[in-house]
One Martini backbone bead per residue (centre of mass of N, CA, C, O) as a GRO file, in nm:
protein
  201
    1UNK     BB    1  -0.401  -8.101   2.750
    2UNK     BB    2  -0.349  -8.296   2.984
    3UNK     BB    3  -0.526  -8.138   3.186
    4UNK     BB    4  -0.745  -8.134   3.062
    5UNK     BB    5  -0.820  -8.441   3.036
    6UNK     BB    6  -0.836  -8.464   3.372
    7UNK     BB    7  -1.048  -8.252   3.424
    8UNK     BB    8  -1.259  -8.429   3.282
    9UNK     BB    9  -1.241  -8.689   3.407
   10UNK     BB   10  -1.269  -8.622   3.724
   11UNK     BB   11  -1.536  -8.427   3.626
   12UNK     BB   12  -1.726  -8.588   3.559
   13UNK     BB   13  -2.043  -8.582   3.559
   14UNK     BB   14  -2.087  -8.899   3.720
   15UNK     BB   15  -2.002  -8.768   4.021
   16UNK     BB   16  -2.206  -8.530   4.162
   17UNK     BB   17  -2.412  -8.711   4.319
   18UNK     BB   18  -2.237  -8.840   4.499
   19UNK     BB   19  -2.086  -8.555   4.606
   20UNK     BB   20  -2.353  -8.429   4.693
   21UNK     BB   21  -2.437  -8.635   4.917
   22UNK     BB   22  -2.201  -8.609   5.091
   23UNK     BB   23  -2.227  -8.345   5.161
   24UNK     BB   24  -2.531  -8.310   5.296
   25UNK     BB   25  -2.435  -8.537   5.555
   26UNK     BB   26  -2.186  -8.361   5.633
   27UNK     BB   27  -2.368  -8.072   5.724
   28UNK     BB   28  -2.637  -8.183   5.829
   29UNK     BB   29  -2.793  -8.046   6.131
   30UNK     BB   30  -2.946  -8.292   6.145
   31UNK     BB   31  -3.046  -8.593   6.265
   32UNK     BB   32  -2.921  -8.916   6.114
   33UNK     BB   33  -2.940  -9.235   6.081
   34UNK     BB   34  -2.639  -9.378   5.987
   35UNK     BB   35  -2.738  -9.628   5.826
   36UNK     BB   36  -2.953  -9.448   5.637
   37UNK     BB   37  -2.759  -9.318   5.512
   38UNK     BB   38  -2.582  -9.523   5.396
   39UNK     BB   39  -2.795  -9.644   5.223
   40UNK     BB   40  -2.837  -9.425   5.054
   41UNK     BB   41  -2.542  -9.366   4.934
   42UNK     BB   42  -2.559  -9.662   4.842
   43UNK     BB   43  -2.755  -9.613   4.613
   44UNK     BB   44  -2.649  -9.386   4.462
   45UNK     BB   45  -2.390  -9.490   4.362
   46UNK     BB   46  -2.505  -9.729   4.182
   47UNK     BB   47  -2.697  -9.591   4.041
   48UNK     BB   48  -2.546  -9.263   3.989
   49UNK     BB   49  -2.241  -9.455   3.890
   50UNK     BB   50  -2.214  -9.788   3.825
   51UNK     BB   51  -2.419  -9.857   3.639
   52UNK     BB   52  -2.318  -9.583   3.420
   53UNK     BB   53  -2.065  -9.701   3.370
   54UNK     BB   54  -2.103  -9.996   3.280
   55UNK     BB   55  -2.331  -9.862   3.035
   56UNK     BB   56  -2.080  -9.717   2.900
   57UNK     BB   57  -1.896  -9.951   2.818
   58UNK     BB   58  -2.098 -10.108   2.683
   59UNK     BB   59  -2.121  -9.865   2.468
   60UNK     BB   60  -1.826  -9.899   2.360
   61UNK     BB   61  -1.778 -10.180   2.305
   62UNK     BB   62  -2.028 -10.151   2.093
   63UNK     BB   63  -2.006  -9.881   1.932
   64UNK     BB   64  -2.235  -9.630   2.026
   65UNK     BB   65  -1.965  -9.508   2.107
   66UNK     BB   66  -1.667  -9.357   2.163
   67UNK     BB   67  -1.670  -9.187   2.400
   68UNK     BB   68  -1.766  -9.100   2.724
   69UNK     BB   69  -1.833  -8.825   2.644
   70UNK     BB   70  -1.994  -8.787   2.405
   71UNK     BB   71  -1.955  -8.594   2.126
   72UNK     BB   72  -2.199  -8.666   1.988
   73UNK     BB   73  -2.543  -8.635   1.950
   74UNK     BB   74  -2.628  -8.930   1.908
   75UNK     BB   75  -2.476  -9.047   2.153
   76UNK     BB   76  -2.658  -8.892   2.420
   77UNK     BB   77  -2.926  -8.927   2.375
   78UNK     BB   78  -2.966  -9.239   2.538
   79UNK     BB   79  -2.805  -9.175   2.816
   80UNK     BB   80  -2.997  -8.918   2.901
   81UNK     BB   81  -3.232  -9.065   2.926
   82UNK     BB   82  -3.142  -9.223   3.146
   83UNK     BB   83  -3.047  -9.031   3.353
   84UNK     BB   84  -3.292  -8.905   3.384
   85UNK     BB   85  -3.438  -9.150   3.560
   86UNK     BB   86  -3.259  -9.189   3.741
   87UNK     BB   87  -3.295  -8.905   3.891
   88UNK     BB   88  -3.593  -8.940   3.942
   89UNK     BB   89  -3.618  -9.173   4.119
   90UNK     BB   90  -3.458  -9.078   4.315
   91UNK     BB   91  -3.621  -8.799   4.387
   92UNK     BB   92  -3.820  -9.009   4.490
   93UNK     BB   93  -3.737  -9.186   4.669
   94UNK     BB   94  -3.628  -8.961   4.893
   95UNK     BB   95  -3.940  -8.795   4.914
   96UNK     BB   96  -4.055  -9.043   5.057
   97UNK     BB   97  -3.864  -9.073   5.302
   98UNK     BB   98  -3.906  -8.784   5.456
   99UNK     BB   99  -3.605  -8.672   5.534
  100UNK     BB  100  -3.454  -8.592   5.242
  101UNK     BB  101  -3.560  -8.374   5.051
  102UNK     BB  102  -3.321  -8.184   4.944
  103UNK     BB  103  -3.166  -8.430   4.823
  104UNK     BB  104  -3.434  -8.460   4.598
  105UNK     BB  105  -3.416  -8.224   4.482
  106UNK     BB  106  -3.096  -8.228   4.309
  107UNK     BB  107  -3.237  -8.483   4.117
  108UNK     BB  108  -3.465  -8.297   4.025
  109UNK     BB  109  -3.265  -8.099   3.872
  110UNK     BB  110  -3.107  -8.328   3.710
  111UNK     BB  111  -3.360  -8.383   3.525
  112UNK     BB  112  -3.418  -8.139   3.433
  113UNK     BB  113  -3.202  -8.063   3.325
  114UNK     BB  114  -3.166  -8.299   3.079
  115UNK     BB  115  -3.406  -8.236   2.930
  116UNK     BB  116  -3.255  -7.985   2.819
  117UNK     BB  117  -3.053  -8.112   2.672
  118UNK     BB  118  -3.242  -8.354   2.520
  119UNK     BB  119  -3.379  -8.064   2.353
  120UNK     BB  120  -3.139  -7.983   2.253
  121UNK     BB  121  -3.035  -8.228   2.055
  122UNK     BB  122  -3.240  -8.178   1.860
  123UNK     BB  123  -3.169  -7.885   1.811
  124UNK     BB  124  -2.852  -7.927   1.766
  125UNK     BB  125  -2.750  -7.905   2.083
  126UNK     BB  126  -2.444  -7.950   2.293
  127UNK     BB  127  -2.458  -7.955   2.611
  128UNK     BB  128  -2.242  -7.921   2.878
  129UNK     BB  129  -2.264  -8.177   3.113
  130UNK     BB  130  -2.019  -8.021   3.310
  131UNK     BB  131  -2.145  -7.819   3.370
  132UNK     BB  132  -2.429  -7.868   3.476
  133UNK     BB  133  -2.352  -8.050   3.684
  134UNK     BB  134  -2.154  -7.828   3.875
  135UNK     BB  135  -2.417  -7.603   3.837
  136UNK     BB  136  -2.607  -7.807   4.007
  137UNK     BB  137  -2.410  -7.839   4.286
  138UNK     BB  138  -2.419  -7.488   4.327
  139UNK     BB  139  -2.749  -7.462   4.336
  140UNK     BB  140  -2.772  -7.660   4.600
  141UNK     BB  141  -2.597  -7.526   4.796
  142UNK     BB  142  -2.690  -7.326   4.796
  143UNK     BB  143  -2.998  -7.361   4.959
  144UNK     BB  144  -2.904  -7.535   5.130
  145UNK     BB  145  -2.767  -7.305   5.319
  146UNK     BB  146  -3.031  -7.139   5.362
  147UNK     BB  147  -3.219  -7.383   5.469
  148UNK     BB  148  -2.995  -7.451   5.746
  149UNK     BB  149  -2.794  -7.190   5.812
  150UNK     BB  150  -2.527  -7.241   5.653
  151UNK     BB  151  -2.156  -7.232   5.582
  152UNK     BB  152  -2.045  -7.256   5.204
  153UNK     BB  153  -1.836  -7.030   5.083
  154UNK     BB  154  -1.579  -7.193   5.019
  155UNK     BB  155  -1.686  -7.456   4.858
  156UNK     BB  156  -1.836  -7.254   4.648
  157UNK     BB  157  -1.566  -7.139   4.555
  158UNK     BB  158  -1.440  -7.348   4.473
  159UNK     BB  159  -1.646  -7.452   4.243
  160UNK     BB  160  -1.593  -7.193   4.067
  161UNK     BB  161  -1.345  -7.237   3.998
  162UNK     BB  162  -1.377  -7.542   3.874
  163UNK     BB  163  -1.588  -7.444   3.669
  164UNK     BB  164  -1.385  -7.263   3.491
  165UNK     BB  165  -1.179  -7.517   3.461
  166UNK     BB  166  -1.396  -7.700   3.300
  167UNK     BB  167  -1.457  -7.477   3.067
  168UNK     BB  168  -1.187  -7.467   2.960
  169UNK     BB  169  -1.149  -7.760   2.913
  170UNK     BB  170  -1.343  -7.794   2.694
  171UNK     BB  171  -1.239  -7.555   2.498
  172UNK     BB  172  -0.984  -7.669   2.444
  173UNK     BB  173  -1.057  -7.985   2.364
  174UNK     BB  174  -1.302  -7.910   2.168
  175UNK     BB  175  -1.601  -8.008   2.246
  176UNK     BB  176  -1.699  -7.695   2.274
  177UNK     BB  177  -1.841  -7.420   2.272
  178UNK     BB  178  -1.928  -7.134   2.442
  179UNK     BB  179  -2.255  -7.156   2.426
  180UNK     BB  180  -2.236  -7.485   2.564
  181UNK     BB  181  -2.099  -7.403   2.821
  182UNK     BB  182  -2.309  -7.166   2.913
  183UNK     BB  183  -2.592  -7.361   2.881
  184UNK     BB  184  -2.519  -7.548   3.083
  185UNK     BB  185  -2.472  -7.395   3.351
  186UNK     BB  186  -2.774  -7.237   3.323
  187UNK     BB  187  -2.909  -7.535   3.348
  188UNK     BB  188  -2.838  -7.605   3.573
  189UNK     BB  189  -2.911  -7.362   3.806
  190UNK     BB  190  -3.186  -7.320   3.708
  191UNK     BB  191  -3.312  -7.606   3.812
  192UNK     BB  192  -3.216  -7.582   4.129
  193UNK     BB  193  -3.429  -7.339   4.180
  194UNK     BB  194  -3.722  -7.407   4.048
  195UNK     BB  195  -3.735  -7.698   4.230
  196UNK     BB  196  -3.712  -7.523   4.515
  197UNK     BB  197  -3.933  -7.305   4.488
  198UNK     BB  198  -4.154  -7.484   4.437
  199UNK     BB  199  -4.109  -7.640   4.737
  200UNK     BB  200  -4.172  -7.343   4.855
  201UNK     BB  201  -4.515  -7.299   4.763
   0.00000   0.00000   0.00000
């Protein structure tokens, strides 16, 4: 039990937009100037690490949520709607930047799996965040790897891996069921893909 709550904790969706944005920088086969770069990966940091980190605690700390993790349906609603905003303003950002468009398309991907969340919310369906992060992290990759004809096969099967200890670690903790633990992974993958697609049309 407590592996799996270290696990819960450790890959928190709030970890991967900034783990995605330097793996990014980390391989990408063309000159990018550095500061350039630093300044991006800085505000990614602060938006969709710092900001989001901040405004759960204060959601704690008033109890309008119970954990972090955010456990009932009601508790989501309205921290997904923020991520949601935060992931698109970074992917127009990005986009706009016209130097990283597939960085751009990464939060574009996690906007649009959030939007699927917050559908799915109303229809009292709580799908799991973890995969869905972790799974649109995978979906980004493939993409990534495939665009710029480099090989990320290692970190791809680690990520694989990590994705089912991350699974088995929400369901062990009855966090979710099995079924939102699958339309998690499925619409993080989805939508990374979807939107990658419209880029490539």
């Amino acid at each position: 039990m407590k592996l799996s709550k270290f696990i819960s904790y450790f890959f928190h969706p709030i970890n991967f937009p900034i783990i995605g944005a330097i793996l990014f920088f980390l391989f990408i086969p063309k000159f990018i100037f550095k500061p350039q770069g630093y300044i991006i990966l800085a505000v990614i940091f602060i938006s969709t690490y710092l900001f989001p980190l901040i405004l759960l605690w204060l959601l704690k700390r008033f109890e309008m949520i119970n954990s972090f993790h955010m456990v009932s349906i009601e508790e989501r609603k309205f921290p997904t709607l923020l991520f949601i905003s935060i992931s698109l303003f970074i992917g127009y950002w990005l986009y706009k930047s016209s130097i990283v468009d597939i960085l751009a398309l990464f939060f574009f991907g996690y906007g649009l799996s959030l939007i699927c969340a917050s559908v799915f919310l109303y229809l009292k369906l709580k799908i799991s965040l973890h995969t869905l992060a972790i799974s649109g992290l995978i979906g980004f990759l493939i993409y990534y790897s495939y665009y710029y004809k480099i090989n990320l096969i290692p970190i791809l099967a680690l990520l694989f891996i990590l994705g089912g200890l991350v699974a088995s670690a929400r369901l062990r903790l009855r966090a979710h069921q099995l079924n939102e633990v699958i339309l998690g992974s499925i619409v993080g993958l989805t939508a990374q893909f979807i939107v990658y697609f419209i880029y490539m049309m």
